[in-house]
Backbone as JSON Lines, residues from 0, in Angstrom:
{"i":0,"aa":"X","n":[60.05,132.88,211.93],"ca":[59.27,133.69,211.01],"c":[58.85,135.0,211.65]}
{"i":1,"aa":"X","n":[58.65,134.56,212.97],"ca":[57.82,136.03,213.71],"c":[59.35,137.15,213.78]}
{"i":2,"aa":"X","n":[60.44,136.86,214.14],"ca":[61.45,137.36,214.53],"c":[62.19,138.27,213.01]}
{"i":3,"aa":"X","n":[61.5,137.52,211.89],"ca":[61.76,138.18,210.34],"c":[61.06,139.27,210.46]}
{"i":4,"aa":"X","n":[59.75,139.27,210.86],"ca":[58.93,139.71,210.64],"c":[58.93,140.96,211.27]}
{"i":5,"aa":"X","n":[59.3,141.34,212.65],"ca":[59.59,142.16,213.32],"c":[60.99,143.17,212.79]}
{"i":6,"aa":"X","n":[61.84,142.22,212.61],"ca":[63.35,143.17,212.37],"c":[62.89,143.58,210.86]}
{"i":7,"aa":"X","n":[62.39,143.19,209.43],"ca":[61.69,143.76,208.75],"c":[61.37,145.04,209.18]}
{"i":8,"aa":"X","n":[59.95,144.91,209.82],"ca":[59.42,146.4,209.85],"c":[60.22,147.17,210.22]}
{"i":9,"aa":"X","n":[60.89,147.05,211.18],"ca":[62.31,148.11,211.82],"c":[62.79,148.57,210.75]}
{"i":10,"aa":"X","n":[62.87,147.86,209.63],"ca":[63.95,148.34,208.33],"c":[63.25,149.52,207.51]}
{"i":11,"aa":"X","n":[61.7,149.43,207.57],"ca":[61.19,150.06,206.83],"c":[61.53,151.76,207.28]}
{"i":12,"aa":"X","n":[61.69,152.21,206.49],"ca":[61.9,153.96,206.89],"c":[60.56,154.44,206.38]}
{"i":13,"aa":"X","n":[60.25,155.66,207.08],"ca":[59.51,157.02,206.74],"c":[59.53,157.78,205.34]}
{"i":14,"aa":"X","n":[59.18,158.17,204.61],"ca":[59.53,158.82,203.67],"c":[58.54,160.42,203.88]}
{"i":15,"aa":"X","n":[59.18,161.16,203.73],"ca":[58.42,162.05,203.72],"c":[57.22,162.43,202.43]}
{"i":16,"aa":"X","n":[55.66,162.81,202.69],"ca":[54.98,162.54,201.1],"c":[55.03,163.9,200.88]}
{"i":17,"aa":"X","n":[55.48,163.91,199.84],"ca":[55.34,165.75,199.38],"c":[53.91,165.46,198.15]}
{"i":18,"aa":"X","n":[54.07,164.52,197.48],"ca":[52.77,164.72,196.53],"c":[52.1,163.51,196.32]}
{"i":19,"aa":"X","n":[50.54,163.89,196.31],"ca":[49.69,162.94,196.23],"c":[48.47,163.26,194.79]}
{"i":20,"aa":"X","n":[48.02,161.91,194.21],"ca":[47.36,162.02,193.24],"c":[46.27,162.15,193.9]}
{"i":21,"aa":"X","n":[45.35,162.72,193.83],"ca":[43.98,163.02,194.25],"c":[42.98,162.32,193.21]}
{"i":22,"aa":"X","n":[42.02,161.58,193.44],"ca":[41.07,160.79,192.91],"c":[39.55,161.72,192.71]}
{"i":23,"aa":"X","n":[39.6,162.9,193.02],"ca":[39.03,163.63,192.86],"c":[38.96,165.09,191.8]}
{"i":24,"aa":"X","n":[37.71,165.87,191.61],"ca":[37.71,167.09,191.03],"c":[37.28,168.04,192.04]}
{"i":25,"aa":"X","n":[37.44,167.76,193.34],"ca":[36.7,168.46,194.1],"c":[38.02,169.52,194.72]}
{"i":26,"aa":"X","n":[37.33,170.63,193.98],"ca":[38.23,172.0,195.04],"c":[38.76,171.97,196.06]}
{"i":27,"aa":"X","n":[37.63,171.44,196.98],"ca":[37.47,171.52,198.63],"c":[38.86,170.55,199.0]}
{"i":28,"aa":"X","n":[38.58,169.31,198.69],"ca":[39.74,168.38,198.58],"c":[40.98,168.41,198.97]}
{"i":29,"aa":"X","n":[41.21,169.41,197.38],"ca":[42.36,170.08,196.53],"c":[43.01,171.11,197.67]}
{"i":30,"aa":"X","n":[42.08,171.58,198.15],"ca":[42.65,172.66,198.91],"c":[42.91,172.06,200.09]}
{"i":31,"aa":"X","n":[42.19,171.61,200.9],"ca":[42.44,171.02,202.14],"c":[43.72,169.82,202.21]}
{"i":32,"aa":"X","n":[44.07,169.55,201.19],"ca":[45.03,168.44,200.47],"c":[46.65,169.29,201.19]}
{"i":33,"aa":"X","n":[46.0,170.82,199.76],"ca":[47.21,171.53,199.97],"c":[47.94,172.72,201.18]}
{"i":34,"aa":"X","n":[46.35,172.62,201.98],"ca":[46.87,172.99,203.55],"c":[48.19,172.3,204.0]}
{"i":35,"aa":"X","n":[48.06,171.18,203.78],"ca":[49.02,170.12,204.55],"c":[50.57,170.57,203.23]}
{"i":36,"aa":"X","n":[50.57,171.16,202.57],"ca":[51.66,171.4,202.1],"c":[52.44,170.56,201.17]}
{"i":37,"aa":"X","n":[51.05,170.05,200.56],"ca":[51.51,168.67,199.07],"c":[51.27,169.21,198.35]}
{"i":38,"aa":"X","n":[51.54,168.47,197.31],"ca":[51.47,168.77,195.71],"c":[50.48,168.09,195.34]}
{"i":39,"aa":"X","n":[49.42,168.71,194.6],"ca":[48.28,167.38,194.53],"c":[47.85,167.85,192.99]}
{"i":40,"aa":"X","n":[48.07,166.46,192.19],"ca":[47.73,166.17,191.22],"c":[46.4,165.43,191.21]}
{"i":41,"aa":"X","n":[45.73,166.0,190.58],"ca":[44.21,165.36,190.1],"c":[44.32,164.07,189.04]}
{"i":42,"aa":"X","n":[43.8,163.17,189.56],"ca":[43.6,162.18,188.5],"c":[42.42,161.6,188.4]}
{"i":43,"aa":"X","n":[41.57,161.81,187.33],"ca":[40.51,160.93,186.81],"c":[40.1,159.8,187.2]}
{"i":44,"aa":"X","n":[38.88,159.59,187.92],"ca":[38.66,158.7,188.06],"c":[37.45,157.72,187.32]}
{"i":45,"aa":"X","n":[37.54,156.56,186.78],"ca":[35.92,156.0,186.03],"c":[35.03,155.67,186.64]}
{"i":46,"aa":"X","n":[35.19,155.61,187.68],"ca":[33.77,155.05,188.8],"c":[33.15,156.18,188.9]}
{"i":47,"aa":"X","n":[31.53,155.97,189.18],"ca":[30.07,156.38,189.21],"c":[29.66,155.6,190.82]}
{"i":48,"aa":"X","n":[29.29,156.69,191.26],"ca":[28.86,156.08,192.82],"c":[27.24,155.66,192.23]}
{"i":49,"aa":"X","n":[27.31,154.96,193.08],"ca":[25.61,154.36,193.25],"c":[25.0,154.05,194.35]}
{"i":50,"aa":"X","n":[23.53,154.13,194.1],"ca":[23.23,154.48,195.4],"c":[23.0,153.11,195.95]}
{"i":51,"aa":"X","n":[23.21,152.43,197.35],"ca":[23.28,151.41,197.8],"c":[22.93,151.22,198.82]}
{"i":52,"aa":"X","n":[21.47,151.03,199.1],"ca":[20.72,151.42,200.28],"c":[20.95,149.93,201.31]}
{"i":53,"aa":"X","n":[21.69,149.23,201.32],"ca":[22.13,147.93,201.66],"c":[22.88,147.85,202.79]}
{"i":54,"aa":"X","n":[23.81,149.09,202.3],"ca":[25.05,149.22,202.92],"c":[24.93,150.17,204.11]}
{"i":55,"aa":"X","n":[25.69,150.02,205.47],"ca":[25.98,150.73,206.52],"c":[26.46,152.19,205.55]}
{"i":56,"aa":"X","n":[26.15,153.12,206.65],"ca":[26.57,154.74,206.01],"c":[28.25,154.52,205.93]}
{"i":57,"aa":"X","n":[29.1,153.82,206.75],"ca":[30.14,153.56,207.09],"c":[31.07,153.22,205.74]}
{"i":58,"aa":"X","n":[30.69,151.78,205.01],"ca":[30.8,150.77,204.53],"c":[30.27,151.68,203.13]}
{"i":59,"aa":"X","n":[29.72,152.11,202.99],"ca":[28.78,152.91,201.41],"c":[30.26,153.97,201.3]}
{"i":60,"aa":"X","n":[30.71,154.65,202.47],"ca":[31.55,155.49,202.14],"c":[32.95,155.05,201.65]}
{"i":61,"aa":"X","n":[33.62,153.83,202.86],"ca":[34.68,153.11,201.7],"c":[34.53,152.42,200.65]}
{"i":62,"aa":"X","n":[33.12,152.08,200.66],"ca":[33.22,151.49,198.9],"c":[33.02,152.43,198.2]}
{"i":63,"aa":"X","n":[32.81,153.63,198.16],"ca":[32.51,154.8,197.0],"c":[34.2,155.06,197.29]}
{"i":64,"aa":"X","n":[35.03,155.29,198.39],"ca":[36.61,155.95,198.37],"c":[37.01,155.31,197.43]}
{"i":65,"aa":"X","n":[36.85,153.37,197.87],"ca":[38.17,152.34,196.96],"c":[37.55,152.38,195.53]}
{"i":66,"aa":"X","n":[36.39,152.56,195.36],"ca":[35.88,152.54,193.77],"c":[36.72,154.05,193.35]}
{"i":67,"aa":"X","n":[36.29,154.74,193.88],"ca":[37.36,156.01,193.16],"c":[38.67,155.77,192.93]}
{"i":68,"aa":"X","n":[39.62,155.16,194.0],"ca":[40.75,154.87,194.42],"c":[41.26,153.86,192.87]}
{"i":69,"aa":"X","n":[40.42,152.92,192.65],"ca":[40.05,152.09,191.92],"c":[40.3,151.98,191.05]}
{"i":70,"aa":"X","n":[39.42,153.19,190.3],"ca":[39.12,153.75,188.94],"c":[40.22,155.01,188.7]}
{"i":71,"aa":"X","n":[41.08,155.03,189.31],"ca":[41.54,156.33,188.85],"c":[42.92,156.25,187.67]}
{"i":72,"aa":"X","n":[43.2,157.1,187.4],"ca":[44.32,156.69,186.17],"c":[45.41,156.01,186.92]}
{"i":73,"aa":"X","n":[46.48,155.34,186.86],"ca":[47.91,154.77,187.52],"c":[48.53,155.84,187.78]}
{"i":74,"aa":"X","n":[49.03,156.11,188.77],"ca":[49.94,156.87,189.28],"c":[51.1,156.52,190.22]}
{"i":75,"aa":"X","n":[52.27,157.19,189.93],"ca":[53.62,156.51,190.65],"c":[53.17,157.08,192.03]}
{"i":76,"aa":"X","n":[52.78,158.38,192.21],"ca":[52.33,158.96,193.78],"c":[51.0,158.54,194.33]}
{"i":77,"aa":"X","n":[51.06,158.29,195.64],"ca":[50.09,158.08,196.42],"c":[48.75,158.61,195.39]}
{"i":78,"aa":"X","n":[47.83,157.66,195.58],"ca":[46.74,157.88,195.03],"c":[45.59,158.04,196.12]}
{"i":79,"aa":"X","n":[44.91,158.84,196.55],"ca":[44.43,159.35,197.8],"c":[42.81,159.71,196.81]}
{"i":80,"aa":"X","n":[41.54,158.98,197.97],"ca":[40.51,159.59,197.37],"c":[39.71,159.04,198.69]}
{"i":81,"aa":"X","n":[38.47,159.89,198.76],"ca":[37.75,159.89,199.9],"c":[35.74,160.05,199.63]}
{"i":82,"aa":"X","n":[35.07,160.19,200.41],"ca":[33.64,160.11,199.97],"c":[33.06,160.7,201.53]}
{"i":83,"aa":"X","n":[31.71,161.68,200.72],"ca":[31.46,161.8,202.29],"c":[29.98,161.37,202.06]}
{"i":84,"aa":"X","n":[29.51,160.44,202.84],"ca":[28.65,159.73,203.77],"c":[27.9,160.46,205.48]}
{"i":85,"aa":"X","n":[27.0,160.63,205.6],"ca":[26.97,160.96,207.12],"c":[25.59,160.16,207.38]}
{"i":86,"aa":"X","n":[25.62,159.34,208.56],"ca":[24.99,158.52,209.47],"c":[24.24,159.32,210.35]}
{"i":87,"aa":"X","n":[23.15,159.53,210.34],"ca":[22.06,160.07,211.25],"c":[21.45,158.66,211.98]}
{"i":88,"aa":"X","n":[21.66,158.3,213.2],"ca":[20.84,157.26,213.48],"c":[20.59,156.36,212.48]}
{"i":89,"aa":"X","n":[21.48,155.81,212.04],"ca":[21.91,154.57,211.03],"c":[21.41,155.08,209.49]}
{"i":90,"aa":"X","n":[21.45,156.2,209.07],"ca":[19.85,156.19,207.52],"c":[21.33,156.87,207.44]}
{"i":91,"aa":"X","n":[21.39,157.3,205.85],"ca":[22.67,157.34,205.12],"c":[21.96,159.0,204.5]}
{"i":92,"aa":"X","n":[22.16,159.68,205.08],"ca":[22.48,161.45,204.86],"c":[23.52,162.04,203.96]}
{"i":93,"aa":"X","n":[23.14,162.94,203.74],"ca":[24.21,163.95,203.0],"c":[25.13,165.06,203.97]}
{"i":94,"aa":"X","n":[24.93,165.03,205.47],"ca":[25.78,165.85,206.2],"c":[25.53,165.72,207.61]}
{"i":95,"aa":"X","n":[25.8,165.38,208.62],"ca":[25.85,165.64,209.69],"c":[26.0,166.82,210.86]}
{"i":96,"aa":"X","n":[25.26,167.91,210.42],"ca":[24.79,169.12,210.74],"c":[23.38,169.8,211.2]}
{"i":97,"aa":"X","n":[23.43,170.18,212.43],"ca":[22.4,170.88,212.87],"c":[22.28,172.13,212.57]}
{"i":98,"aa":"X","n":[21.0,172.45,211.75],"ca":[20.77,173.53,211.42],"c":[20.17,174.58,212.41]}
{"i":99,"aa":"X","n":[20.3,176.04,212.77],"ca":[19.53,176.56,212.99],"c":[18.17,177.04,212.17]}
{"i":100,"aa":"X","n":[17.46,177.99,213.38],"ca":[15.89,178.0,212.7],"c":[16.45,179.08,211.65]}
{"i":101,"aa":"X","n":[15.93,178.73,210.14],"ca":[16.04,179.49,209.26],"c":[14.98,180.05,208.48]}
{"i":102,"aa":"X","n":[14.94,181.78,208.23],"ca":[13.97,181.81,208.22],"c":[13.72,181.33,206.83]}
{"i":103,"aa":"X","n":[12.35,181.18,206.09],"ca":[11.9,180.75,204.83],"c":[12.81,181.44,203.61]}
{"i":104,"aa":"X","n":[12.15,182.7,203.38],"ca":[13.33,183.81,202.53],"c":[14.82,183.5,202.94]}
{"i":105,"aa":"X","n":[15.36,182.91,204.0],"ca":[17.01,182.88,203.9],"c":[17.27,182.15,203.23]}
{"i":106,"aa":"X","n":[16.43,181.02,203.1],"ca":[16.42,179.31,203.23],"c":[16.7,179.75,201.46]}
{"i":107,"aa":"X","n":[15.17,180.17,201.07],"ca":[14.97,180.43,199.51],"c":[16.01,180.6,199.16]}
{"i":108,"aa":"X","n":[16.67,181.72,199.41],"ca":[17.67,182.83,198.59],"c":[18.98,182.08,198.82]}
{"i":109,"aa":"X","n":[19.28,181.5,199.75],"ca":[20.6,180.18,200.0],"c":[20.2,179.58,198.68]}
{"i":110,"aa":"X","n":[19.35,178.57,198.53],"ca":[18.96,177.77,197.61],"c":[19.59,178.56,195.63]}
{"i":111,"aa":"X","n":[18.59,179.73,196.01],"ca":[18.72,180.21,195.16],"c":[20.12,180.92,194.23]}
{"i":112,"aa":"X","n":[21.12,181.35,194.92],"ca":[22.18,181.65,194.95],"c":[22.9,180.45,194.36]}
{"i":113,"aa":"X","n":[22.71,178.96,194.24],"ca":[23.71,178.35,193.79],"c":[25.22,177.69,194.4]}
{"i":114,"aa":"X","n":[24.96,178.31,195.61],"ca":[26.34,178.38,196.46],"c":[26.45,176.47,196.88]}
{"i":115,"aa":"X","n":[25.33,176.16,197.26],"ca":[25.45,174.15,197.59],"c":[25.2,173.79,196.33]}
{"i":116,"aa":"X","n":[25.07,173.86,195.44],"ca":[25.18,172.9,194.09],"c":[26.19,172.14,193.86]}
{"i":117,"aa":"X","n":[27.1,172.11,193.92],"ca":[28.13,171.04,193.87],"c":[28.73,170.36,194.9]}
{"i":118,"aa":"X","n":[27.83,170.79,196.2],"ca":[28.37,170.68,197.36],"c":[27.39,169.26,198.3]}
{"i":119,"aa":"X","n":[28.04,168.15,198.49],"ca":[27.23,167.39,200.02],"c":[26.84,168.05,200.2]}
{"i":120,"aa":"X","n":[24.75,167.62,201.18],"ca":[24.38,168.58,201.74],"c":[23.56,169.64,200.73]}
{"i":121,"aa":"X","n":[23.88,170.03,199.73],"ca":[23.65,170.9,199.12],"c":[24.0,172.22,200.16]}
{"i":122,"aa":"X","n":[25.06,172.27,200.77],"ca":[25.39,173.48,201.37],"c":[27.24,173.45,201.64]}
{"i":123,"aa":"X","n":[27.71,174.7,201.16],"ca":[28.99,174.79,202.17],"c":[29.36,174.98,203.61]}
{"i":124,"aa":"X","n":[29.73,174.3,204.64],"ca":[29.88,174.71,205.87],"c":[31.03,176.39,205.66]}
{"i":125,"aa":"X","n":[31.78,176.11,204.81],"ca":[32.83,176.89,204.73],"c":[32.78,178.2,204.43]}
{"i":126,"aa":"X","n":[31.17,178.44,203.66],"ca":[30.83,179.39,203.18],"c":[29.66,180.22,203.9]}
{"i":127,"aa":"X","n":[28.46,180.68,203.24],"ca":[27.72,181.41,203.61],"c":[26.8,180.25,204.54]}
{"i":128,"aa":"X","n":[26.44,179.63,204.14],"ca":[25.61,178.3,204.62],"c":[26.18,178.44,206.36]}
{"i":129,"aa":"X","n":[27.51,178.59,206.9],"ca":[27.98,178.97,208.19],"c":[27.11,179.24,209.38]}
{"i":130,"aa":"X","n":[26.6,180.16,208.26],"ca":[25.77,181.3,208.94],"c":[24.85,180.74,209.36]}
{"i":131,"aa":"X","n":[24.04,179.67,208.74],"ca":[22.44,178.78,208.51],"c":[23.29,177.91,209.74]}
{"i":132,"aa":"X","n":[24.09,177.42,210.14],"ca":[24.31,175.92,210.9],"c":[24.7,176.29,212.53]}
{"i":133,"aa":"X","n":[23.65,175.62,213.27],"ca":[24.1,175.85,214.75],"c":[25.72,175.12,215.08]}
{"i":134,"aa":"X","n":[25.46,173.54,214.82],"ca":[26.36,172.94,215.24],"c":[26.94,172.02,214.48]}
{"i":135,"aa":"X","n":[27.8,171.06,214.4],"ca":[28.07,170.2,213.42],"c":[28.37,168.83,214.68]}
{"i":136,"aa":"X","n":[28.1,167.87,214.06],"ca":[28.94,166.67,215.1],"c":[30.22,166.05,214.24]}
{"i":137,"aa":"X","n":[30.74,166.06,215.14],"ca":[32.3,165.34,214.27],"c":[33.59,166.28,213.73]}
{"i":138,"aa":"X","n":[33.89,165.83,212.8],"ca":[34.88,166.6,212.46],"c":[35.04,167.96,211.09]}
{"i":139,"aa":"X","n":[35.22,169.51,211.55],"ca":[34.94,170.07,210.64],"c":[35.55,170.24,209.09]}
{"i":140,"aa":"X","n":[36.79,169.09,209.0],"ca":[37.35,168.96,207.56],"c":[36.98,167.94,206.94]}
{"i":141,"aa":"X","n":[35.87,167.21,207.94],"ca":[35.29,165.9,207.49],"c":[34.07,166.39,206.32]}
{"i":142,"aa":"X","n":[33.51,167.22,207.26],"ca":[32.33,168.12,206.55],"c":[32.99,168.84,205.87]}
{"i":143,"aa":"X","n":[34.31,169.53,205.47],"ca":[33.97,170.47,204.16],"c":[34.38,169.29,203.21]}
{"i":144,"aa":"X","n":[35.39,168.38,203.41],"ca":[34.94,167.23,202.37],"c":[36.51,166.05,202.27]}
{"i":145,"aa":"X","n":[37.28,166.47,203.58],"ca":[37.89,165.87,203.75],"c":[38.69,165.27,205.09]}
{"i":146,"aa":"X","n":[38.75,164.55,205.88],"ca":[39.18,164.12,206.99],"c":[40.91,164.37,207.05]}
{"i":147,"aa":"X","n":[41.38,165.47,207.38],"ca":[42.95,165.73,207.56],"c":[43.56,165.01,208.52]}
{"i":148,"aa":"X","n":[43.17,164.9,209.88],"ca":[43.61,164.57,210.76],"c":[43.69,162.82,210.91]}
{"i":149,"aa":"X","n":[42.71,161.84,210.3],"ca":[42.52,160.64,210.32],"c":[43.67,160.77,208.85]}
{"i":150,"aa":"X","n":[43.98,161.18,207.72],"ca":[44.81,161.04,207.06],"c":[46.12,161.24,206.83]}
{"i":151,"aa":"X","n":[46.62,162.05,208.17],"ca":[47.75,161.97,208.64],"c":[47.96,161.36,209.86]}
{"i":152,"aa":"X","n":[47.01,160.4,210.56],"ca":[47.59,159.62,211.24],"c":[47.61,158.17,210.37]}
{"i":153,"aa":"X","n":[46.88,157.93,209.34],"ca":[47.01,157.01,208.66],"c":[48.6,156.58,207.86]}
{"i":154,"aa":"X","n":[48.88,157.69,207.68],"ca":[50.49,157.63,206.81],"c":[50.92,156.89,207.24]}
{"i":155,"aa":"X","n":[51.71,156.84,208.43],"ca":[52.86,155.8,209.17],"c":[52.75,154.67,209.05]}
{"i":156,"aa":"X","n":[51.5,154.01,209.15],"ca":[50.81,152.93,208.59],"c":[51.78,152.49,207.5]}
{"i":157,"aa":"X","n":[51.33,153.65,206.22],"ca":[51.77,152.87,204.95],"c":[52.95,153.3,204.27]}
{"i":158,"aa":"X","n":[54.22,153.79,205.55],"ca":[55.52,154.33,205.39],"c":[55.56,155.75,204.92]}
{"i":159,"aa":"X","n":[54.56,156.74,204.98],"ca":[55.05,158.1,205.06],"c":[54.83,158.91,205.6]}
{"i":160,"aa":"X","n":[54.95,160.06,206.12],"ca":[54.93,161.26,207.17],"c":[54.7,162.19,206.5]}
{"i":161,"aa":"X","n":[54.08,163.32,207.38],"ca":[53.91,165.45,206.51],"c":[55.04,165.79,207.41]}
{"i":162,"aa":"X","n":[55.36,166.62,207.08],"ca":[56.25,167.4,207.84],"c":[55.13,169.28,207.54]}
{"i":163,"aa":"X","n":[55.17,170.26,208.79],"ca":[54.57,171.09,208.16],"c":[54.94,171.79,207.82]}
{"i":164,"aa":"X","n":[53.91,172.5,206.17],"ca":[54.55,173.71,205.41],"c":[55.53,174.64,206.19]}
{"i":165,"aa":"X","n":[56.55,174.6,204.97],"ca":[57.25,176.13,205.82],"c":[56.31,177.64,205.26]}
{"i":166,"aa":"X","n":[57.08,178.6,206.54],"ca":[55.81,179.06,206.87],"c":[56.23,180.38,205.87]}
{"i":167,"aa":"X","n":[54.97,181.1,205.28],"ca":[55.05,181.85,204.29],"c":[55.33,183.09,204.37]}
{"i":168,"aa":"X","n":[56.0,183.66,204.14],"ca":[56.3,185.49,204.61],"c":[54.9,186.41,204.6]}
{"i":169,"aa":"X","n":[55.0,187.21,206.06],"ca":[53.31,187.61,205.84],"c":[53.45,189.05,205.63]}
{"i":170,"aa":"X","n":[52.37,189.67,204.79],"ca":[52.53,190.75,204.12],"c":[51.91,191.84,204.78]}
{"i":171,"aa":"X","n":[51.57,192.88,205.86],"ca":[51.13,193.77,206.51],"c":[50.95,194.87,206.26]}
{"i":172,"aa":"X","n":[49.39,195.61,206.27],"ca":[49.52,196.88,205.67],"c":[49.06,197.48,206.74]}
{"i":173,"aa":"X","n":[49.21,198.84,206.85],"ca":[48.43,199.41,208.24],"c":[48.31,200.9,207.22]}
{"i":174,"aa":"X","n":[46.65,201.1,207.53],"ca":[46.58,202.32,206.73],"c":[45.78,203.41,208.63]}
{"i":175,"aa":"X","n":[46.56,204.53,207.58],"ca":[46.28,205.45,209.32],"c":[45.02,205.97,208.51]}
């Protein structure tokens, strides 16, 4: 049985993933998706996160992924969805970021501007908010809202590979 089991996997090939359904509406996602040079289709998902003060920050985040994962419409392509969670000394946060000292009026007028409203955190790392953050711990595609690097080592796992974008003709202006 063990000896099936082995020459099996040998059989399995690589496929390269060119497109993945995304379980999400999130831009950030979408884009960081399409860094990697996929095709990413959005699909609906019916799950409603809830809040679950029970659960490890860890454990709250894959059950909010597989509930998305879950709930999302059927799709023939990879169905890919993620959640961000951040663990401060075990209590379940919205970001894992050290802020610098900000002054009051920055703080306000951040707020005020609208720019973290849809965002973990209520802030973009990606954006002006940059400016507000000394340091971050971990990983910085984790924080804008997606883990790239843990999701392309995950592929091989479940038989597929990126290969990277080919590269785009770059356009140069030089004004004297």
């Amino acid at each position: 049985m063990l000896a099936h089991a082995a020459t099996y996997t040998r059989c399995i090939e690589s496929a390269q993933l060119e497109t993945v359904a995304l379980a999400s509406a999130s831009p950030r996602r979408r884009h960081l998706l399409e860094s990697l040079g996929l095709r990413v289709r959005i699909v609906p998902s019916a799950y409603h996160e809830m809040p679950e003060r029970d659960l490890a920050p860890r454990e709250l985040a894959l059950r909010h992924a597989r509930g998305k994962a879950a709930g999302a419409a059927p799709s023939t392509d990879l169905i890919v969805a993620a959640d961000t969670v951040v663990d401060v000394d075990g209590e379940v946060l919205s970001t894992s970021v050290r802020f610098a000292d900000i002054k009051e009026e920055t703080l306000a007028a951040y707020v005020a501007s609208g720019d973290g409203d849809d965002k973990a955190g209520a802030y973009g790392i990606q954006g002006f908010a940059a400016t507000l953050v000394e340091r971050i711990d971990g990983d910085y595609f984790t924080v804008v809202g997606f883990p790239l690097a843990a999701f392309a080592a995950a592929l091989p796992r479940i038989g597929y590979h990126l290969h990277p974008p080919a590269a785009q003709p770059t356009h140069s202006e030089v004004h004297a």
